[in-house]
C-alpha positions in Angstrom: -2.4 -58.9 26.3 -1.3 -56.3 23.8 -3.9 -55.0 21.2 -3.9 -56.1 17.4 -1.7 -53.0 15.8 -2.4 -52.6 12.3 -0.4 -53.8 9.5 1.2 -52.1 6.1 -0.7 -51.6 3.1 1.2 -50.0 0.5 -2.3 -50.1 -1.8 -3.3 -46.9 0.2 -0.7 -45.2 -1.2 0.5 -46.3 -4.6 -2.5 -44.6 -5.8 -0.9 -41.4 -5.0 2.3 -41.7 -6.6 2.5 -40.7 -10.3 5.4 -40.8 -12.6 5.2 -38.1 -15.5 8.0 -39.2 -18.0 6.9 -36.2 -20.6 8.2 -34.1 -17.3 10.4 -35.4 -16.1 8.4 -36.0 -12.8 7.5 -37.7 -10.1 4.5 -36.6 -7.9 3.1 -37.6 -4.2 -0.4 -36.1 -4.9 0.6 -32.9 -5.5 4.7 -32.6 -3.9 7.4 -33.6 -6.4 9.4 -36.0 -5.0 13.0 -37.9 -6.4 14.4 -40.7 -6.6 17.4 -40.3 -5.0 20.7 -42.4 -4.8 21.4 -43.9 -1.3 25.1 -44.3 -2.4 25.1 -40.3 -3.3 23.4 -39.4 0.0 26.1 -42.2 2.1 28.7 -40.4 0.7 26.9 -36.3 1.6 26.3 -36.9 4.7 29.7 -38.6 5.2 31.3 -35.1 4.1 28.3 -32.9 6.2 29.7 -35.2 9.5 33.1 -34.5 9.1 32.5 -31.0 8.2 30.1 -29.9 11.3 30.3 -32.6 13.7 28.4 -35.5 15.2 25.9 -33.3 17.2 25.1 -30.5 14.2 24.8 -33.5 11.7 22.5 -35.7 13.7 20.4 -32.2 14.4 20.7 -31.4 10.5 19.2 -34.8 9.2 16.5 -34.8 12.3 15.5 -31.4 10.9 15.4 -32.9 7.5 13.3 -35.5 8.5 10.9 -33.6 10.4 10.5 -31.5 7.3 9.7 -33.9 5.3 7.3 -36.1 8.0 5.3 -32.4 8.2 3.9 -32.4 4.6 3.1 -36.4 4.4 1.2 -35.5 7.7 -0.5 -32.6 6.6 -1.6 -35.0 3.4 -2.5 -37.5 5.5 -4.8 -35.0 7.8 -6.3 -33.7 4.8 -7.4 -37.3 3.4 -10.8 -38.8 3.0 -12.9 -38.0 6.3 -13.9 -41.7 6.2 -10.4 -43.0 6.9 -10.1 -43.9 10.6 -7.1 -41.8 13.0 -5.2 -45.4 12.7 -5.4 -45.1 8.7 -3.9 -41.7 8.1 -1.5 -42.9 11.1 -0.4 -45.8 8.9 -0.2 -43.5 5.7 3.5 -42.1 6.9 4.7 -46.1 7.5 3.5 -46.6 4.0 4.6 -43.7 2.2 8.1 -44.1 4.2 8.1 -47.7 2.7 7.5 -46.9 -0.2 10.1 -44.3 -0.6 12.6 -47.4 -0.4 13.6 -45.8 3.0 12.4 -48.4 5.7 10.3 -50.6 6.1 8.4 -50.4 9.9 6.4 -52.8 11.8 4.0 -51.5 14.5 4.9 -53.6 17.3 2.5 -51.2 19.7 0.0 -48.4 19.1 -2.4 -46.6 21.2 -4.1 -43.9 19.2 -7.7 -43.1 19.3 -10.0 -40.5 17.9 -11.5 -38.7 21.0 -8.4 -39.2 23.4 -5.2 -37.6 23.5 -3.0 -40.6 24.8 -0.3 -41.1 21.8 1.9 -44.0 22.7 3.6 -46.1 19.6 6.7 -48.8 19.8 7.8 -49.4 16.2 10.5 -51.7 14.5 12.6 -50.7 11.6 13.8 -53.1 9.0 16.3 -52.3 6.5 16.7 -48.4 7.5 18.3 -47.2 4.5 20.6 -44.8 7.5 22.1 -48.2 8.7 23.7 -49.3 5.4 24.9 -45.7 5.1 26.6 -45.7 8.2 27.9 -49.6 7.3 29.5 -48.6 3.7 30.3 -45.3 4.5 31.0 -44.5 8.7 31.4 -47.6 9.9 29.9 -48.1 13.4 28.2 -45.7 15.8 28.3 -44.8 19.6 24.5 -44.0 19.5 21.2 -44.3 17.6 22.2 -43.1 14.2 18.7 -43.4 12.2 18.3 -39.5 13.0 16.6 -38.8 9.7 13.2 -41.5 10.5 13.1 -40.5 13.7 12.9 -37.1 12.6 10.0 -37.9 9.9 8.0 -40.1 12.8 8.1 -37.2 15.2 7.0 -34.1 11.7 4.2 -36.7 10.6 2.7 -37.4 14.2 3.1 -33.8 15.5 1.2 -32.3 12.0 -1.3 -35.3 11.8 -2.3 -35.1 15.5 -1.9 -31.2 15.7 0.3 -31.7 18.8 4.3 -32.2 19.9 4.9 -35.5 19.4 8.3 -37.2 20.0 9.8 -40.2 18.1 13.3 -41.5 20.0 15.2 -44.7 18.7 16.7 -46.5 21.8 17.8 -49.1 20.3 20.3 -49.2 16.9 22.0 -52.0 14.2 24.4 -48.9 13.7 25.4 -48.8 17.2 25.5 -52.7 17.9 22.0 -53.6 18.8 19.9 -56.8 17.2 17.8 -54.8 15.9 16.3 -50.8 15.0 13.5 -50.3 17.8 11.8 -46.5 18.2 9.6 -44.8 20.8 7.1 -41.9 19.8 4.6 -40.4 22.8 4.1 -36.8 23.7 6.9 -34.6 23.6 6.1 -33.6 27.1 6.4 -36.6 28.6 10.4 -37.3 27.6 12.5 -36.9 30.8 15.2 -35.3 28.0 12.1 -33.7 26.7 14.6 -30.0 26.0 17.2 -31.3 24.6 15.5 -33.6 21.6 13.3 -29.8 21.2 17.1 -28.5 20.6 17.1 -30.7 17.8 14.2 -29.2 15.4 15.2 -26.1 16.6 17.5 -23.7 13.8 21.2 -24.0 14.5 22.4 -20.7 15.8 25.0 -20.6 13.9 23.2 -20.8 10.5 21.0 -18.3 12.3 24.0 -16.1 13.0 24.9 -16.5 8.8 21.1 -15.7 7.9 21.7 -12.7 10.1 24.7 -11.0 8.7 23.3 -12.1 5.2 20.7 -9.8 5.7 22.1 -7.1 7.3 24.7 -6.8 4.4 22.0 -6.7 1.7 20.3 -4.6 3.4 23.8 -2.1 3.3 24.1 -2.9 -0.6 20.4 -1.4 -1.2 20.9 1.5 0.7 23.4 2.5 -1.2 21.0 2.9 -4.4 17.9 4.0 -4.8 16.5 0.5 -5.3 15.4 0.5 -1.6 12.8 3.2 -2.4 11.6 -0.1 -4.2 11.7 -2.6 -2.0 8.3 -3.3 -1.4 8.0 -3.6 -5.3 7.3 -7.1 -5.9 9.1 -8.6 -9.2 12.4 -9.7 -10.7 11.9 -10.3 -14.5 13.7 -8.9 -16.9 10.4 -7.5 -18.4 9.7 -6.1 -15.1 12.9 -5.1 -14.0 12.7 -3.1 -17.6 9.8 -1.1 -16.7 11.3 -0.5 -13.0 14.1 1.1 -14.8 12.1 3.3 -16.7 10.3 4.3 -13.5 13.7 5.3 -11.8 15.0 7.3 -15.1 11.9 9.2 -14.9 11.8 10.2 -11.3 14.5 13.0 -11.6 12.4 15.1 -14.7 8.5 16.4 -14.6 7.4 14.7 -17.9 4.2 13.3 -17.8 4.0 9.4 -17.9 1.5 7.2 -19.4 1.5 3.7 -18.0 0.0 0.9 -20.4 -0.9 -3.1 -19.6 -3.8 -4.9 -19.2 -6.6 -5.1 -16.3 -4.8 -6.1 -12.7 -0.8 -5.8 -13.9 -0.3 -3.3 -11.3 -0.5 0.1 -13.0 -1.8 1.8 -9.4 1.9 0.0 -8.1 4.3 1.4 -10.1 2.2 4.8 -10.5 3.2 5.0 -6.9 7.2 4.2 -7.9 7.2 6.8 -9.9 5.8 9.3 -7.2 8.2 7.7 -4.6 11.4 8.3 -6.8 11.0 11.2 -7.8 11.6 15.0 -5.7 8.1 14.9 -4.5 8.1 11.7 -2.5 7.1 13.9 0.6 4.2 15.2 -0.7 0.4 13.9 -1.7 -0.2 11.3 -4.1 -3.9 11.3 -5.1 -5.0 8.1 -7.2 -8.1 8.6 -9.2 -10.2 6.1 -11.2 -11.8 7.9 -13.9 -14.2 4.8 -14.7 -15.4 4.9 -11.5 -16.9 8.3 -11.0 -19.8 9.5 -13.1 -19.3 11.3 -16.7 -21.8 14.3 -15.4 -19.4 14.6 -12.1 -15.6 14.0 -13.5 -14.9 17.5 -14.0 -15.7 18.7 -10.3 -13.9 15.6 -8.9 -10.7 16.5 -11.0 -11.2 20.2 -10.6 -13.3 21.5 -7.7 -16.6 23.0 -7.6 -17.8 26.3 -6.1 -20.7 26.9 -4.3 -24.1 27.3 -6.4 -22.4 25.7 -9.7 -25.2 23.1 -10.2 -28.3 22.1 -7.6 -26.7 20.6 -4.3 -23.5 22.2 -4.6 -23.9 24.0 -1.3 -20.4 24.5 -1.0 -17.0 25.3 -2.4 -15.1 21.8 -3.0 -11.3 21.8 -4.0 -10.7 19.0 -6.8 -8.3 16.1 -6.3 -5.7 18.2 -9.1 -5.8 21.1 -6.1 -5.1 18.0 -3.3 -2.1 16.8 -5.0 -0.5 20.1 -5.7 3.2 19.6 -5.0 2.5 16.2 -5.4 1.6 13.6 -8.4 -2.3 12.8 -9.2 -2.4 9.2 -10.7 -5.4 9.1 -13.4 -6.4 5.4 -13.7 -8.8 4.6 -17.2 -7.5 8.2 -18.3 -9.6 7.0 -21.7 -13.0 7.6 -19.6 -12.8 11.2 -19.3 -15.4 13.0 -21.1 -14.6 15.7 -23.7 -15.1 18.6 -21.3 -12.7 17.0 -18.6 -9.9 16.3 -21.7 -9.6 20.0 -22.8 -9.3 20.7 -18.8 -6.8 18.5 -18.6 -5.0 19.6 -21.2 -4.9 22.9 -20.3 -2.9 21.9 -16.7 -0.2 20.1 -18.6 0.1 22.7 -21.6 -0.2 25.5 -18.8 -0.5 24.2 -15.3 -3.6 26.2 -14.5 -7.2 25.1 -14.4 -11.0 26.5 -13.0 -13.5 25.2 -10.5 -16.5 24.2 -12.1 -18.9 27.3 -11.9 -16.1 29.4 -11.4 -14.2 31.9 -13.3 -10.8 32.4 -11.3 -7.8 30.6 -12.8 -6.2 28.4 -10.1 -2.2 27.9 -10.7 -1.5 24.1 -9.9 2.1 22.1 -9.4 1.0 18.4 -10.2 3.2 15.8 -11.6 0.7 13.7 -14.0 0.9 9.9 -14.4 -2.0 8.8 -16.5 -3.5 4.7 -17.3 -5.2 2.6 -19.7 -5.4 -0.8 -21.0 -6.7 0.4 -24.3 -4.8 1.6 -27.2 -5.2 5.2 -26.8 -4.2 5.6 -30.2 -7.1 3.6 -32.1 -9.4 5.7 -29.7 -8.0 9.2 -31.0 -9.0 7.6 -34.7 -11.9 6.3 -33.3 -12.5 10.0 -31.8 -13.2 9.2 -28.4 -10.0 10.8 -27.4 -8.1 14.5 -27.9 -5.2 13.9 -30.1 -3.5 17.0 -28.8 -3.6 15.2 -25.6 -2.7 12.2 -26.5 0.9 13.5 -27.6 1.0 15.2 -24.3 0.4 12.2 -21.9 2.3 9.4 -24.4 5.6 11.4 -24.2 7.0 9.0 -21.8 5.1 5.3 -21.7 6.2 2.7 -19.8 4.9 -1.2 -20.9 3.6 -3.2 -18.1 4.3 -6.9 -19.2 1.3 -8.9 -18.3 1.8 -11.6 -15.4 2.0 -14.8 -18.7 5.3 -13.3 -19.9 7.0 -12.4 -16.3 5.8 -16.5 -14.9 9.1 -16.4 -12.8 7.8 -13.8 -11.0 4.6 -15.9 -9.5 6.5 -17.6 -6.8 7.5 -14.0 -5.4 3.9 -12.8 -5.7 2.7 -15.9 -4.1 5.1 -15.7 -0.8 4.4 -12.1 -1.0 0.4 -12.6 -0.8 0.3 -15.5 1.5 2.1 -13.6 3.8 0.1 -10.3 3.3 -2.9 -12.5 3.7 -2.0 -14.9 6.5 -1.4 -11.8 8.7 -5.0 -10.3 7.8 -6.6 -13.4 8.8 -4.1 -14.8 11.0 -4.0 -18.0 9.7 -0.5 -20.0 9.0 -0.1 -22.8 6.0 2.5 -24.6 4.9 2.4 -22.9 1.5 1.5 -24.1 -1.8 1.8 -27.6 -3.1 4.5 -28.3 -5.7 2.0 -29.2 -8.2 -0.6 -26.5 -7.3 2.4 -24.0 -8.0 3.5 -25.5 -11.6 -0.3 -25.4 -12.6 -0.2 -21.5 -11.3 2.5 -20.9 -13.7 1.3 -22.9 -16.5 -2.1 -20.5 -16.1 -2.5 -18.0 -18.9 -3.7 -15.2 -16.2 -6.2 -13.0 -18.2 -6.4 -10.7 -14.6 -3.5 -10.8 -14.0 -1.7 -10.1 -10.6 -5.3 -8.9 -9.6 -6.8 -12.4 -10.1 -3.8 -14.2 -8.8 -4.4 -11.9 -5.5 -7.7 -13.1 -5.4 -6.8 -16.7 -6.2 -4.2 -17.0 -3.4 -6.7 -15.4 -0.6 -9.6 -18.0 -1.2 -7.5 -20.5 -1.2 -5.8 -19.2 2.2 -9.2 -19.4 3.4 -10.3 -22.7 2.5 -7.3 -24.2 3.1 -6.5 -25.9 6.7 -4.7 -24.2 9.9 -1.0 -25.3 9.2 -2.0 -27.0 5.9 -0.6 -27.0 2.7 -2.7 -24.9 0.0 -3.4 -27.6 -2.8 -4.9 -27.6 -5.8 -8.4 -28.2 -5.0 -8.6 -25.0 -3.3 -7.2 -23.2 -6.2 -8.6 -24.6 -9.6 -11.1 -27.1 -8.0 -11.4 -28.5 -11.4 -8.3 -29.1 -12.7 -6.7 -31.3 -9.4 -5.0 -34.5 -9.8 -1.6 -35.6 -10.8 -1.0 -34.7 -14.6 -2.8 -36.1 -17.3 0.0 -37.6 -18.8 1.3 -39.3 -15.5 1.4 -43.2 -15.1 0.8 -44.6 -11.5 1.6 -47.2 -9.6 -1.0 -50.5 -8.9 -1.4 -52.2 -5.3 2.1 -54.3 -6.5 3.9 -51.5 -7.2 4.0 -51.8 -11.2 3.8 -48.7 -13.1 0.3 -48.6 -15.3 -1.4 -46.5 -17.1 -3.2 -43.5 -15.2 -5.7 -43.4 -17.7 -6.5 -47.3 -18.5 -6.1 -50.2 -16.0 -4.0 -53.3 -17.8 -6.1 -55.4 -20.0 -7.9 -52.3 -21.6 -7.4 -51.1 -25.0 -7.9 -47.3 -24.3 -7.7 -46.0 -28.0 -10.6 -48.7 -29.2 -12.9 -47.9 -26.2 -12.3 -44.2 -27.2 -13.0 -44.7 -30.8 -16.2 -46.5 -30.1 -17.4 -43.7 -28.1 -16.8 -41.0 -30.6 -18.1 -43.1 -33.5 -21.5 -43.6 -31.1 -21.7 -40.2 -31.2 -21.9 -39.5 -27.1 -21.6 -36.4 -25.0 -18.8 -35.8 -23.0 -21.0 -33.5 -20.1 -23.7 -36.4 -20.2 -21.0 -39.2 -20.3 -19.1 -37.7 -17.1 -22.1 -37.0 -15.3 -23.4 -40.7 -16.0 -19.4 -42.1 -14.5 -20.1 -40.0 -11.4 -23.4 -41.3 -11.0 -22.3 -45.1 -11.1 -19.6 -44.1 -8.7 -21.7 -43.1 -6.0 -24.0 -46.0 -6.4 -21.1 -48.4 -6.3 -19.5 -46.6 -3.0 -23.5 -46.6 -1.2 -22.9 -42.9 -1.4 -19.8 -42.2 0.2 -18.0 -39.5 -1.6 -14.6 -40.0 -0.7 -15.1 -43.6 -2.3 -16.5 -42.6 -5.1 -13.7 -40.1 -5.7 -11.2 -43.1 -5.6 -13.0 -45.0 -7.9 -12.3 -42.4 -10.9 -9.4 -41.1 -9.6 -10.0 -37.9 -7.9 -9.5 -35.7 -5.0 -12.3 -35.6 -3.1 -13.2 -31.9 -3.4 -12.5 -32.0 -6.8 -15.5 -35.0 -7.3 -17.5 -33.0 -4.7 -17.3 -30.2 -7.0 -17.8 -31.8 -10.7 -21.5 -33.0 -8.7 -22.1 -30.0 -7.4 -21.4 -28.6 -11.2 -24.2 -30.8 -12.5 -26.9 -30.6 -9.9 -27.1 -26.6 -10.4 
């Protein structure tokens, strides 16, 4: 007697669709998704088959598929811990469903929590790929619902953490009654290599990717650009202060680099060393605000033996390190009086003395000098030499902060995640659509620095192969926008805010005109929540609408 599989229920998942019309929108939690035409797609992959072939187009739309079936089961492995392994299972029938893209019935499924037997027999009514092929292709030899067997075999291999293979072997586009689809361990598939074939790259796109590189590789050779290429950024308000790096590198002048805390002054102090004729040769980076005032003159300059108490020896300075070289002076505005003049004194006549000594020291050092202050208010202010002043502002460069070059924080992102993911060899799937809009919409007061710092934590609290969402970002903010309507258990758009039946604009006047407190007034709906779900957070978090680390963390907020 076969066991009782489960059935469809699309009020798992309507919850997690939101429509933002102010947007333009429409989120899964937090992927953007379309709406796409089935007409439009008939007719693309009509023109991709005639193009490429049967056996590249089936593998193309497979590939597509498995794509696609990889983030609704990395959602569905990241859901509430209370769900059962037959829940998040049914998630990807749901979410497929409701996509307008099939509609399965479970017709056999073995899938428990502490085994690893995997064995499911599914049924596929209306496959939107069957009235492609009958409006479009007309009839087929094989199976021709490549794309959902692609998203059953992404969504069971990433929820289940193993190779799992979906194969339809029977097909209303090839003649059969009816669309009928296997999925058990990838292993276990007497053709088990050549459905791997499938999800694998096509070597000839790999070929194309290949020569792409290679030839742009050629084209920034040819410039100096390449010296850049670990330079992260393609702005125009970057790319503006990249040129004024490279125009620099071929004179001595002395350059002052200004921009807020974390834009990356140390970075592009470097460029300028690594355009220039001394590329071979030291570069010593020093933060002024980091080294006592009583000890910034023999860190800069050197110190000979008996100068103060302890100095038991002669020390060079960092200026004497990066002879031939460039010396980068970070928070240049720290430097006390006595450390100024000597600075002064090696730009105006590239010579300088130890402290304690009287010997003058001859010294070939290009200077690039920081701040994120206005050195100019602090020359009225007189907390720094006007004389050098003029000498270090001769060539500035602006550092736009990371709010005006936003186009830029996909490429940082990619660029830290892979720095990062390396360090702590880790892999994710990236960051989630919505979690990247809300990065861009930040305003960034530190900058690239804090965005570093953002995109580590989250690599670490996110999951092995998991996508890095919002909750692990800005643990506050997650959810679909504020603005979004969602769909009820029947599929009706409503209101994300209100349910139907409530007026939302009288419940909110009566609360301001009683004169309530919004901290006192969340912590109170929280509260009730909890009681009403016996205690189970993920519940609770359903009830008003949120993730569950996101609920997790408004109570933790209150309890301190």
């Amino acid at each position: 007697m076969n066991k009782p599989v489960p059935k469809l229920d699309l009020s798992q998942v309507t919850p997690h669709i939101a429509f933002s019309a102010d947007q333009g929108k429409v989120w899964l939690n937090e992927q953007r998704v379309m709406l796409f035409s089935q007409t439009a797609l008939g007719k693309f992959r009509k023109e991709v088959y005639d193009t490429i072939g049967e056996e590249r187009c089936k593998a193309f739309f497979m590939r597509l598929g498995y794509q696609l079936g990889i983030l609704d089961g990395e959602l569905a492995r990241s859901s509430d811990a209370e769900m059962t392994i037959q829940d998040r299972f049914m998630l990807g029938p749901e979410l497929h469903a409701l996509r307008g893209m099939v509609l399965p019935e479970m017709v056999e499924l073995e899938l428990t929590e502490k085994t690893d037997q995997f064995y499911c027999e599914v049924r596929w009514h209306n496959s939107y790929e069957v009235e492609i092929y009958a409006s479009e292709m007309g009839p087929m030899d094989e199976p021709g619902c490549w794309n959902l067997t692609g998203y059953a075999s992404g969504y069971t291999s990433a929820l289940l953490q193993r190779e799992i293979f979906f194969q339809e072997l029977e097909c209303l586009s090839c003649g059969n009654e009816r669309c009928f689809a296997v999925g058990k361990p990838a292993q276990q598939w007497s053709n088990y290599e050549q459905l791997k074939r499938y999800y694998e790259p096509d070597p000839l796109l790999e070929e194309l990717r290949s020569l792409q590189t290679t030839v742009e590789a050629l084209k920034e050779s040819l410039n100096q650009g390449d010296k850049l290429a670990n330079i992260v950024g393609s702005s125009k308000p970057f790319k503006h202060a990249l040129q004024m790096v490279t125009k620099a590198s071929d004179s001595k002048v002395s350059v002052l680099l200004l921009g807020e805390t974390g834009v990356g002054k140390e970075v592009l102090a470097r460029a300028v060393h690594i355009t220039s004729d001394r590329a071979d040769k030291p570069f010593v980076a020093v933060n002024c605000a980091a080294i006592p005032p009583d000890l910034i003159e023999s860190e800069l300059f050197g110190v000979e033996k008996g100068a103060y108490t302890g100095a038991n020896q002669s020390r060079m300075g960092r200026f004497e390190r990066a002879d031939n070289g460039t010396i980068f002076l970070d928070e240049v505005i720290e430097l006390t009086p006595r450390a100024q003049a000597s600075l002064l004194r090696v730009l105006q006549e590239s010579e300088f003395e130890r402290v304690g000594d009287n010997k003058v020291r001859k010294v070939d050092v290009r200077v690039v000098a920081a701040t994120n202050e206005d050195l100019s208010v602090a020359v009225e202010q007189g907390r720094f030499r006007a004389d050098l002043y003029y000498r270090l502002s001769a060539y500035p460069i602006n550092i736009p902060p990371l709010r005006e070059r936003k186009e830029d924080i996909p490429l940082f992102v990619a660029h830290f995640l892979e720095k990062y993911q390396a360090l702590y060899n880790k892999n994710v799937l990236g960051i989630s659509d919505l979690g990247m809009e809300r990065l861009s919409a930040y305003h960034w007061p530190g900058n690239i620095r804090e965005l570093e710092n953002i995109v580590e934590r989250a690599l670490i609290l996110a999951d092995v192969n998991g996508v890095i969402g919002m909750e692990t970002m800005f643990p506050e903010q997650s959810g679909a926008p504020t603005d979004a309507k969602i769909l009820d258990a029947s599929g009706h758009l409503q209101d994300k805010l209100f349910p139907a039946g409530v007026d939302g604009a009288e419940l909110i006047d009566s609360l301001l005109e009683s004169g309530f407190e919004l901290e006192a007034f969340e912590k109170t709906v929280l509260d009730a929540a909890l009681r009403k779900a016996d205690g189970n957070v993920s519940k609770a978090a359903r009830l008003v609408g949120l993730s569950r680390p996101a609920f997790a963390y408004r109570v933790k907020k209150f309890a301190e």
